[in-house]
N, C-alpha and C positions, 0 to 999 in steps of 0.2 A: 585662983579658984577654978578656971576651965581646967587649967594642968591636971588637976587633984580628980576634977571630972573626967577627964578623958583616960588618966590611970584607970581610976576606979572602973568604968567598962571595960577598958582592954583587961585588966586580970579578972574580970567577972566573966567573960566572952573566953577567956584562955581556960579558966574553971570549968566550965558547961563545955567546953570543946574535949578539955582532957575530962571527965567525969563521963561522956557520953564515947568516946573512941575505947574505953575499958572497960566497959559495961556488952559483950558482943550479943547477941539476940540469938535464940533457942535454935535457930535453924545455924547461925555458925558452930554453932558446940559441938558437932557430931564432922566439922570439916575438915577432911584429911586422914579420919580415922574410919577403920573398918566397923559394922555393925554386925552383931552376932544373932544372924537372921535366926538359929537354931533357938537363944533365949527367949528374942521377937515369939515366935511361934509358939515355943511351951507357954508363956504368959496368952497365948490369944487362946490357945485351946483350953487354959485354968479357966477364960471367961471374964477378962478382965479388958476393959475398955482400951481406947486408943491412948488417952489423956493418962491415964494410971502408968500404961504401960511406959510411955514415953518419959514421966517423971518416975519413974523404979530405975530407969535404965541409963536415963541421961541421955537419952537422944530425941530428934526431931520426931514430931509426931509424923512428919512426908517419911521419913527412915523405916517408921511402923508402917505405914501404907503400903512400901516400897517392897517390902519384906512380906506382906500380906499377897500381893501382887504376885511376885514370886511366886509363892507357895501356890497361889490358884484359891485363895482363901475368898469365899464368897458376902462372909456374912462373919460378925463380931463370934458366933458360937463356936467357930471353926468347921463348920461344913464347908468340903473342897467339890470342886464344880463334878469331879472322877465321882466322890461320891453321892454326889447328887442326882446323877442320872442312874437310871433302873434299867437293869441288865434284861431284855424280853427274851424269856425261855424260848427254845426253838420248836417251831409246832409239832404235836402231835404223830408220830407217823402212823400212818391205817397197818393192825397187825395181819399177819398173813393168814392167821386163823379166822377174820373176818371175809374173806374173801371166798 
């Protein structure tokens, strides 16, 4: 009766070891391979979330981040930091007819 017991865990415990060792989690999927920051990009400037994008593409959602980073990308709409800041015309100069 223990015998039959003790089987019985060990390939219950061998099951859940191998079921959970080939199952790998969304941050291993993208490991080893290159990410195509250019696709990255065109999906963030369509307007499409982190979560969306990372499941269209098959990669980690830190990969999108990464990639976002990169580029200087500030904000989900794709405004980049270059454009965000405002170019101050240079002043005035006094014309010589005023003088």
């Amino acid at each position: 009766m223990t015998q039959k017991l003790v089987l019985g865990i060990a390939s219950l415990s061998l099951a859940v070891a191998v079921g959970v060792g080939f199952s790998p989690t969304s941050a291993w999927a993208t490991a080893g391979q290159k990410v195509d920051c250019n696709k990255v990009m065109a999906e963030v400037h369509a307007g499409k979330k982190t979560k969306d994008i990372d499941k269209d593409l098959n990669i980690s959602s830190s990969s999108v981040y990464k990639c976002k980073k990169k580029a200087g990308v500030t904000s989900s709409k794709g405004v980049t930091k270059a454009a965000n800041t405002s170019m101050a015309s240079p002043a005035a100069a006094t014309s010589p007819a005023a003088k």
